[in-house]
C-alpha positions in Angstrom: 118.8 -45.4 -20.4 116.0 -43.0 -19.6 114.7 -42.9 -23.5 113.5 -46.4 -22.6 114.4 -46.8 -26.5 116.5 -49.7 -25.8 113.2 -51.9 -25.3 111.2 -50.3 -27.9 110.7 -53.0 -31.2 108.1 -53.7 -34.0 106.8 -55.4 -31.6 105.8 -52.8 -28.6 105.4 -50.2 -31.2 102.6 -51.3 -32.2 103.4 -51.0 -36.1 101.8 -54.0 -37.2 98.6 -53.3 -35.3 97.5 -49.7 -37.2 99.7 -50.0 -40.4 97.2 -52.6 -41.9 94.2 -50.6 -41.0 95.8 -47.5 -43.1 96.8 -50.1 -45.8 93.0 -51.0 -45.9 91.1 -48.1 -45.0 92.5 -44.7 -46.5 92.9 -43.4 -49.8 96.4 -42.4 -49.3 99.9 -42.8 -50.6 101.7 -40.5 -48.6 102.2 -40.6 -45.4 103.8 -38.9 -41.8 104.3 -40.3 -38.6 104.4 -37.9 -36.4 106.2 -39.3 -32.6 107.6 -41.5 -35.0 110.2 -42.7 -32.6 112.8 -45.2 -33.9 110.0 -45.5 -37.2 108.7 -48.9 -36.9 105.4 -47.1 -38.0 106.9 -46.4 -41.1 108.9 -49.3 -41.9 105.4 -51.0 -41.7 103.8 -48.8 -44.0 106.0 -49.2 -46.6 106.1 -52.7 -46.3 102.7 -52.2 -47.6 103.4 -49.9 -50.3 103.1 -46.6 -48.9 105.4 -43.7 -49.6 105.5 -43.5 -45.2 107.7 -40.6 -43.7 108.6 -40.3 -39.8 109.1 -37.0 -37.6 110.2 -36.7 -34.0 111.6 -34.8 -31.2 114.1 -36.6 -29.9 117.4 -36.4 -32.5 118.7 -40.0 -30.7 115.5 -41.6 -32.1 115.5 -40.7 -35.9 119.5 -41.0 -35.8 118.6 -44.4 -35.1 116.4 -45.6 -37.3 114.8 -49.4 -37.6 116.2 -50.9 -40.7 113.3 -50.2 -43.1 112.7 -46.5 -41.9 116.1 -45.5 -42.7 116.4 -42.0 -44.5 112.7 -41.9 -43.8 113.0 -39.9 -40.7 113.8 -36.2 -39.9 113.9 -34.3 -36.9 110.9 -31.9 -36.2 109.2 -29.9 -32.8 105.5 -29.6 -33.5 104.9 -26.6 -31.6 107.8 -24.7 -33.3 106.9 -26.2 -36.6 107.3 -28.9 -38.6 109.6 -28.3 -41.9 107.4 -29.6 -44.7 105.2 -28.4 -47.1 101.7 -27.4 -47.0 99.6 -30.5 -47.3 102.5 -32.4 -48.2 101.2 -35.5 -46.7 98.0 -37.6 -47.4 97.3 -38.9 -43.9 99.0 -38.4 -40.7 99.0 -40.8 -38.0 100.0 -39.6 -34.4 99.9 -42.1 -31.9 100.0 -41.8 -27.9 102.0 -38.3 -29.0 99.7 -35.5 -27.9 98.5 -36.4 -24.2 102.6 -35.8 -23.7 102.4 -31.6 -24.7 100.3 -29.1 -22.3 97.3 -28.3 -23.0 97.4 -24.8 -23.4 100.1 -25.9 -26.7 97.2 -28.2 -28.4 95.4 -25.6 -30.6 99.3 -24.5 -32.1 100.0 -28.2 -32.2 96.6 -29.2 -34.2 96.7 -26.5 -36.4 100.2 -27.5 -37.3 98.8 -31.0 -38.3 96.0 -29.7 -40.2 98.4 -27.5 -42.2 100.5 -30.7 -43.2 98.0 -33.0 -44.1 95.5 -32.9 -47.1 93.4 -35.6 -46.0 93.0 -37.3 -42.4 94.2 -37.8 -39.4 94.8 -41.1 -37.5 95.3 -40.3 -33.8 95.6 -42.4 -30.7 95.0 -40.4 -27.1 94.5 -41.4 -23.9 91.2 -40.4 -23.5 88.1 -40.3 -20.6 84.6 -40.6 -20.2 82.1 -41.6 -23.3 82.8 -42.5 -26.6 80.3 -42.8 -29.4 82.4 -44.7 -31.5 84.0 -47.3 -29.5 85.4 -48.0 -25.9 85.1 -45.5 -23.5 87.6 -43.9 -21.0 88.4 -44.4 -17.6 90.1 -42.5 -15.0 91.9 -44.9 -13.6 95.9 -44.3 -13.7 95.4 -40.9 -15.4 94.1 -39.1 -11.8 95.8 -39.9 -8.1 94.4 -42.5 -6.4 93.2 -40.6 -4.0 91.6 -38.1 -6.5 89.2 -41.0 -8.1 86.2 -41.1 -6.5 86.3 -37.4 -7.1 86.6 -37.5 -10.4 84.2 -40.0 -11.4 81.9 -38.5 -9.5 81.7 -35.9 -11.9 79.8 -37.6 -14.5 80.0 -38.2 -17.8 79.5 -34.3 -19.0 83.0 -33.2 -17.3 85.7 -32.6 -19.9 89.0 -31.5 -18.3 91.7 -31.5 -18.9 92.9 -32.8 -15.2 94.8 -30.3 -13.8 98.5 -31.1 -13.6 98.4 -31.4 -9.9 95.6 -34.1 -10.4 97.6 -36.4 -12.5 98.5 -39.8 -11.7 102.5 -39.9 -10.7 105.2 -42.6 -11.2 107.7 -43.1 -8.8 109.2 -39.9 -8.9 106.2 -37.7 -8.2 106.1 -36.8 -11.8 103.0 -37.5 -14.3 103.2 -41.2 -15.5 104.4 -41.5 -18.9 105.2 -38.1 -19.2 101.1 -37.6 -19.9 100.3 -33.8 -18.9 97.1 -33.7 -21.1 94.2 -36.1 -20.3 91.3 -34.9 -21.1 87.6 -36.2 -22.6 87.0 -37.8 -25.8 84.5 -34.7 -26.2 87.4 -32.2 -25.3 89.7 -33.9 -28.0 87.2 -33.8 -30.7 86.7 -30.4 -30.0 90.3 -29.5 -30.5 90.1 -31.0 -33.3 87.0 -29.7 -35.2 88.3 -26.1 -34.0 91.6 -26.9 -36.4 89.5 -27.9 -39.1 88.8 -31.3 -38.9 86.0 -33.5 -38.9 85.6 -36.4 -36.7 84.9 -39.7 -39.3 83.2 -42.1 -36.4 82.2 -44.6 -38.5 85.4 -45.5 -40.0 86.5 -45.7 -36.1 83.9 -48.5 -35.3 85.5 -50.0 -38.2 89.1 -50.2 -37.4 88.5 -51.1 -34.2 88.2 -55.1 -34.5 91.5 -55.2 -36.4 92.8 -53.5 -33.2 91.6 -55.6 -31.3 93.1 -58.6 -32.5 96.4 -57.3 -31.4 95.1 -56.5 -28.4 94.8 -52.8 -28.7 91.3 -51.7 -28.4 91.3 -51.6 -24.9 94.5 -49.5 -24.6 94.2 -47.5 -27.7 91.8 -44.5 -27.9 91.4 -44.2 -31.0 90.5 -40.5 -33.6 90.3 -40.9 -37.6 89.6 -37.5 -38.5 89.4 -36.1 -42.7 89.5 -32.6 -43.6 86.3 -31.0 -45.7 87.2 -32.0 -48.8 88.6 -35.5 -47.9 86.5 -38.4 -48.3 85.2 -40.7 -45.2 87.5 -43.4 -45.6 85.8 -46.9 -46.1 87.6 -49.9 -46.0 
């Protein structure tokens, strides 16, 4: 009862929401969802046609599988490695995963990603502060209450991440969600330019209207990001 898997769906998964956006957007066949979960992400995408893999920590999750995903999904720790090949997959999508590792474990963690994907990335973070390519970031419910006037105060150039013992808590005094790395949308692209990726904004301001018609845009963060030789994906 803690996995909170017995109220997880298609539904609050989210699958339907990004896997028509990777149907339409990226020239890709095969893909990996990495934080799969119970792989409602990849039951999507191959509804569409894609040759969609899952991965995830937790063994309860792939073990038991939605009905399309099943033997689609394998158990994997990112920051001890993933087992497949180099650059097995075509685009990797990772959604609200990374804001749940610490932040010192990011650089291992994105250069693990890099080294299993030949093409892109489709990432969704909780994020702060500006974005270029779409909704901003906000503090609120990422810091303590009492920590927010603080923190907006530092302007739109401060990057984090938050220190842990500035991070919003649930009930229990520990970090909401489990999220122990909130940072910018500058920090994050960073991160990721420093594993070898390259941010693709324009194909974010693209995506982001068929977000919002399920009523993500202003909940998802979203990152597409190609490697050099990958094209920037147009729809």
């Amino acid at each position: 009862g803690l996995s909170g898997y017995e109220r997880y769906d298609r539904d609050t998964s989210n699958a339907n929401a990004i896997a028509l956006p990777i149907w339409q957007f990226f020239p890709a066949q095969r893909t990996l969802d990495v934080g799969c979960a119970t792989g409602f992400v990849v039951e999507a995408l191959l509804e569409l046609g894609l040759d969609a893999w899952g991965t995830d920590l937790s063994y309860y999750a792939v073990e038991h599988p939605a009905q399309g995903a099943k033997d689609r999904l394998k158990q994997g720790d990112l920051i001890k490695g993933l087992s497949f090949q180099n650059g097995e997959f075509e685009l990797i999508t990772c959604l609200e995963v990374l804001e749940h590792l610490e932040p010192s474990s990011i650089p291992v963690v994105l250069h693990e990603l890099r080294r299993v994907t030949s093409k892109y990335i489709v990432a969704t973070i909780p994020s702060f502060g500006p974005n270029e390519f779409g909704p901003g970031g906000w503090f609120d419910i990422k810091v303590r209450p009492e920590k927010l006037d603080e923190y907006i105060s530092k302007g739109p150039d401060y990057e984090g991440p938050v220190p842990f013992e500035d991070l919003y808590r649930d009930a229990r005094d520990e970090p909401i969600e489990g999220h122990i790395c909130i940072a910018s949308f500058a920090w994050w692209t960073k991160q990721f330019e420093q594993a070898g990726f390259i941010r693709c904004g324009q194909t974010e301001l693209a995506i982001h209207p068929s977000l919002a018609r399920y009523g993500q845009t202003e909940y998802w963060n979203l990152y597409v990001f190609r490697t050099p030789g990958a094209p920037e994906p147009t729809e």
